[in-house]
C-alpha positions as CSV (number, residue, x, y, z in Angstrom):
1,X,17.0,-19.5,-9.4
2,X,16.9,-17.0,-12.0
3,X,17.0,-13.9,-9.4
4,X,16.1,-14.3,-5.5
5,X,15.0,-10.8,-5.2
6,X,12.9,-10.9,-8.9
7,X,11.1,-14.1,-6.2
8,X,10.2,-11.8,-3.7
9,X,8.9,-9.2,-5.8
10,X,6.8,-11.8,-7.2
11,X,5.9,-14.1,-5.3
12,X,6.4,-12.5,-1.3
13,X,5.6,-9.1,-2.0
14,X,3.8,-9.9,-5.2
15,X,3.9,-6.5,-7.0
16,X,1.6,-6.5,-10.3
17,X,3.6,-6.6,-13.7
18,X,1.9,-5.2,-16.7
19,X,1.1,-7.8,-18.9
20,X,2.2,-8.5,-22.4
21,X,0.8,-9.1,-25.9
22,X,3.1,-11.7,-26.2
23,X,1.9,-13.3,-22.9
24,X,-1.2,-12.8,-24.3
25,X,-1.0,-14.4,-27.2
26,X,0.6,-17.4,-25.8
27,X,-2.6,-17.9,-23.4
28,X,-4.7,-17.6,-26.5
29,X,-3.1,-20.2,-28.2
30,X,-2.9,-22.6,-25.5
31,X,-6.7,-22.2,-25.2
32,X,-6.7,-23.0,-28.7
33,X,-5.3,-26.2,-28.6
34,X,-7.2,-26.9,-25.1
35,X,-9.9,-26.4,-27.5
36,X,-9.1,-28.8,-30.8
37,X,-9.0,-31.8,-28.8
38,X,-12.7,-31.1,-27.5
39,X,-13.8,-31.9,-31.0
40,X,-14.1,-35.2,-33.0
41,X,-10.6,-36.5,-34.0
42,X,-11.7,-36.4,-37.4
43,X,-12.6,-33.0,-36.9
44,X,-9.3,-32.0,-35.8
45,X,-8.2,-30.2,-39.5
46,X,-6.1,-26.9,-39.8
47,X,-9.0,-25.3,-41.0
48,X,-11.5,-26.0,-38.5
49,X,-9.2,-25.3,-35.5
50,X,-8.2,-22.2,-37.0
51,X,-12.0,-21.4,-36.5
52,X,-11.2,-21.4,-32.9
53,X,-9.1,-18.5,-32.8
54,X,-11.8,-16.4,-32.2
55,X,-13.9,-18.4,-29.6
56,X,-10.8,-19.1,-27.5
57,X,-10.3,-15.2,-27.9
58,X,-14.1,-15.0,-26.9
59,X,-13.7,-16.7,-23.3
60,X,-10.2,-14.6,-22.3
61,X,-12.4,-11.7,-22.8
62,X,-15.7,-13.0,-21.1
63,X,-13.1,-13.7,-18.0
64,X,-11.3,-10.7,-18.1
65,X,-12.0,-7.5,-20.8
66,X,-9.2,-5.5,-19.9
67,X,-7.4,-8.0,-22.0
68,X,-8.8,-6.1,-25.2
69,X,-6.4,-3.2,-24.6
70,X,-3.4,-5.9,-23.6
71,X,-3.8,-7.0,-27.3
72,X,-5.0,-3.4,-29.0
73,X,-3.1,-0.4,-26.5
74,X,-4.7,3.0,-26.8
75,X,-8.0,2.4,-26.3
76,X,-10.0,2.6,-29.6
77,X,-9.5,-1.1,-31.2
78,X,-11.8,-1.5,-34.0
79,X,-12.6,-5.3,-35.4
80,X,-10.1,-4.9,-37.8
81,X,-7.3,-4.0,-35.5
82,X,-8.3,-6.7,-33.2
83,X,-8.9,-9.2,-36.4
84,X,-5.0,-8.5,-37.4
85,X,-3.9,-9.1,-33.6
86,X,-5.7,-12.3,-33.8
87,X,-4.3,-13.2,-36.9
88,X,-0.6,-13.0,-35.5
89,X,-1.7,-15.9,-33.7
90,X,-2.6,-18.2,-36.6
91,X,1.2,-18.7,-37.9
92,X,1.6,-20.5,-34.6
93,X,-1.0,-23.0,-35.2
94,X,0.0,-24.1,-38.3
95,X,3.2,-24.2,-36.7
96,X,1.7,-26.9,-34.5
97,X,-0.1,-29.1,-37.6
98,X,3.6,-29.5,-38.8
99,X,4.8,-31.2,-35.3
100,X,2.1,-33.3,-34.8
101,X,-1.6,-34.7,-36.4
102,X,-4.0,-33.8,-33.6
103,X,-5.8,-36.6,-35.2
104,X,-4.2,-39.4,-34.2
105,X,-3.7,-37.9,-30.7
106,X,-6.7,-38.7,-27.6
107,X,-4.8,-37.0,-24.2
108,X,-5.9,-38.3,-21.0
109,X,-5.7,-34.4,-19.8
110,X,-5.2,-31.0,-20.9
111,X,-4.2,-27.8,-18.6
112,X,-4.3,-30.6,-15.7
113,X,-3.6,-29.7,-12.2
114,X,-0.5,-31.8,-10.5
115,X,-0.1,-32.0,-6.8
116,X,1.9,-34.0,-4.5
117,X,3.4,-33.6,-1.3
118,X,7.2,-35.7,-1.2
119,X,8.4,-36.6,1.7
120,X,10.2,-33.7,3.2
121,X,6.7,-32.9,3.7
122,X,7.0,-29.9,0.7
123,X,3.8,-29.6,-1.8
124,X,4.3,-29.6,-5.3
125,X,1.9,-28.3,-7.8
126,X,1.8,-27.3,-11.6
127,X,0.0,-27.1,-14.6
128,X,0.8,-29.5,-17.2
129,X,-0.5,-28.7,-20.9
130,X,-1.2,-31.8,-22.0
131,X,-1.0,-35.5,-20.4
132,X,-0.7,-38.7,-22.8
133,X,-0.7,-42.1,-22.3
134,X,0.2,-44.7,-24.7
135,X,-1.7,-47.9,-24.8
136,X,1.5,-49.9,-23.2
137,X,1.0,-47.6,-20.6
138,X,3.9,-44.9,-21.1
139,X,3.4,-41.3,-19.8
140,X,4.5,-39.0,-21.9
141,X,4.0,-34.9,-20.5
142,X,3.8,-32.0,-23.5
143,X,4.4,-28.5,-22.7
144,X,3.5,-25.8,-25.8
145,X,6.2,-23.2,-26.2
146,X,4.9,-20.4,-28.4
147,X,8.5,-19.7,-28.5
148,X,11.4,-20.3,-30.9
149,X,13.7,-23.3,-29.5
150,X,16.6,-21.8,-27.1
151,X,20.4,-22.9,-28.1
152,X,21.1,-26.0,-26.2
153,X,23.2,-24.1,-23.6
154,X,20.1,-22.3,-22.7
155,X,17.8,-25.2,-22.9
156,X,18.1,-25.8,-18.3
157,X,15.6,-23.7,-17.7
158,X,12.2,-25.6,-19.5
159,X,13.8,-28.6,-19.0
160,X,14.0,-28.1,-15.1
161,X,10.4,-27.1,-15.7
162,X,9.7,-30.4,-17.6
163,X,11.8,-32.7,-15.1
164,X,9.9,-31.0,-12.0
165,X,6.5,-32.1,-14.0
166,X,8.0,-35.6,-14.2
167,X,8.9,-35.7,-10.4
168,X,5.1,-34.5,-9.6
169,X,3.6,-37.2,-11.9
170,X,5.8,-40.0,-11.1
171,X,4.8,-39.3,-7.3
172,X,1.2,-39.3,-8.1
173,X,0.9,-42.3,-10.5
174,X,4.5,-44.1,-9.4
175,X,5.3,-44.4,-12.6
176,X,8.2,-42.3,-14.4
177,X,7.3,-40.4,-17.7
178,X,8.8,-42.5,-20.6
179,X,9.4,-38.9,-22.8
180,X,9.1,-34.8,-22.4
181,X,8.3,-33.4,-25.2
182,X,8.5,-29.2,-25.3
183,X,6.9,-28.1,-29.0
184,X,8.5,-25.3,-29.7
185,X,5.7,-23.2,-32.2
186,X,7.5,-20.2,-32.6
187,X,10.8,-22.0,-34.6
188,X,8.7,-25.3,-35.1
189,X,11.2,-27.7,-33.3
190,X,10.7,-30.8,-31.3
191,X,12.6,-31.4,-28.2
192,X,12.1,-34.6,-26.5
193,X,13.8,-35.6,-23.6
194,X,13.8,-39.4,-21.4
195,X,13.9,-38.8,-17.7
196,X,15.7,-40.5,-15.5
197,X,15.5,-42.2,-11.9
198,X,18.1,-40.8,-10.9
199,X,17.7,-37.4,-12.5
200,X,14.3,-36.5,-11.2
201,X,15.7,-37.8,-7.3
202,X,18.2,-35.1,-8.4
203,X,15.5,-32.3,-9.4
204,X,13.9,-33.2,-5.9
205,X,16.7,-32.8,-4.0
206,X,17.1,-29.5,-5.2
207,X,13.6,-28.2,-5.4
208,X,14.0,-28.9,-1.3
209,X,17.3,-27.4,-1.5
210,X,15.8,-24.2,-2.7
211,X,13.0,-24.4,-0.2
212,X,15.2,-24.5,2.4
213,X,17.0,-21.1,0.7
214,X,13.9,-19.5,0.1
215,X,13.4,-20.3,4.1
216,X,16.2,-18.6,5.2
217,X,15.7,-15.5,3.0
218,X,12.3,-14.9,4.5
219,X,14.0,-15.2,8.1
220,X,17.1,-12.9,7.4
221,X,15.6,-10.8,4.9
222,X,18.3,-11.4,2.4
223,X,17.0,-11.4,-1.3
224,X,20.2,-11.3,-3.5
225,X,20.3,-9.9,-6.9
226,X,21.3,-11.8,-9.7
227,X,21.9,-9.3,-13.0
228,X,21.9,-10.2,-16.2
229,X,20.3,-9.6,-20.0
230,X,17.1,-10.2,-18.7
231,X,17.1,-7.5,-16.7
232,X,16.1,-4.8,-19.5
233,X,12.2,-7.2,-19.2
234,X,12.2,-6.7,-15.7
235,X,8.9,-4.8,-14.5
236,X,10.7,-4.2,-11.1
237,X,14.1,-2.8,-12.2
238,X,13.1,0.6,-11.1
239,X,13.2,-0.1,-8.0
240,X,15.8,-3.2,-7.8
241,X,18.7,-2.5,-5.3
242,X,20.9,-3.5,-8.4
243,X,20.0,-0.3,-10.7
244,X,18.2,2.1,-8.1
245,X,20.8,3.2,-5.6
């Protein structure tokens, strides 16, 4: 949606991109809060989940080391240089303890896998940050932005993102999500939005809508271009039809 030809780079072709610190830091503080809610709810302070930083840090590195010149470039990181990286990720944690009281909070899942195959026969997976349910019942699905909040004209994109969660887990547990809640860390703001029937039939139909376009661009060969702001980010714009010929 955002660029066909940005889709095939990634995902038909799927060219490597360089990651980011800021990536990087995001994935460290989702492990974080994975994390907090392994420990007693009583447990769950400020303090002792700030300990965490450094053991979710731990395990990135443990899976991957490379990741130590992501967050440090050059090549000669001492503790102190990585300490201070790590330390830009601790203003987004108490970003989090202003939204919510992890405390009161018991999810039934966290980074959970959600799959589902609707009935044009298409399969439907994602990662969901975190999965609660109320005692009455009511689903609600909580995605982490380490992010600030976008203006509400720029809001479609996570909430497509949010809305195509909702589709997956209404499939699986027949049951729509009674709120999606985005936590914005990076501008500590809320959004919460109430799905719909009829909106989340909607977001199906064009999920297989674009499965059907993505079809025919594989058959013709026709990835269009789509230009915008977002291209200055783009790993791939050297050799994008839009800016190399």
């Amino acid at each position: 949606m955002q660029c066909p030809q940005l889709f095939k780079y990634r995902a038909i072709d799927r060219l490597p991109e360089p990651p980011s610190a800021a990536a990087l830091k995001g994935t460290l503080v989702h492990g974080v809060l994975e994390l907090m809610f392994d420990l007693p709810a009583v447990d769950r302070t400020l303090d002792n989940v700030m300990e965490l930083v450094e053991e979710a840090w731990d395990a990135l590195l443990a899976d991957d080391p490379s990741l130590l010149d992501v967050a440090v470039p050059g090549g000669n990181s001492s503790p102190e240089d990585v300490l201070a990286w790590l330390n830009e990720a601790r203003p987004l944690i108490h970003a989090y303890f202003r939204l919510e009281d992890p405390r009161r909070l018991e999810p039934e899942g966290r980074e959970v896998e959600v799959r589902t195959e609707i009935p044009s026969g298409l399969v439907l997976r994602g990662f969901v940050d975190r999965l609660d349910i109320a005692p009455d019942g009511a689903i609600r699905i909580v995605d982490y932005k380490t992010g600030k909040a976008p203006k509400p004209a720029y809001e479609g994109k996570a909430l497509f993102q949010m809305r195509f969660y909702a589709l997956v887990v209404w499939r699986i547990r027949g049951e729509i999500p009674k709120m999606l809640q985005l936590l914005y860390l990076g501008s500590g703001d809320i959004v919460r939005y109430e799905p719909t029937e009829d909106e989340l039939l909607a977001t199906e139909r064009t999920i297989v809508a674009l499965h059907e376009t993505i079809e025919r661009a594989i058959a013709l060969d026709e990835w269009p271009t789509k230009t915008s702001r977002l291209c200055d980010w783009c790993a791939h714009k050297a050799i994008c039809p839009a800016f190399s010929q």
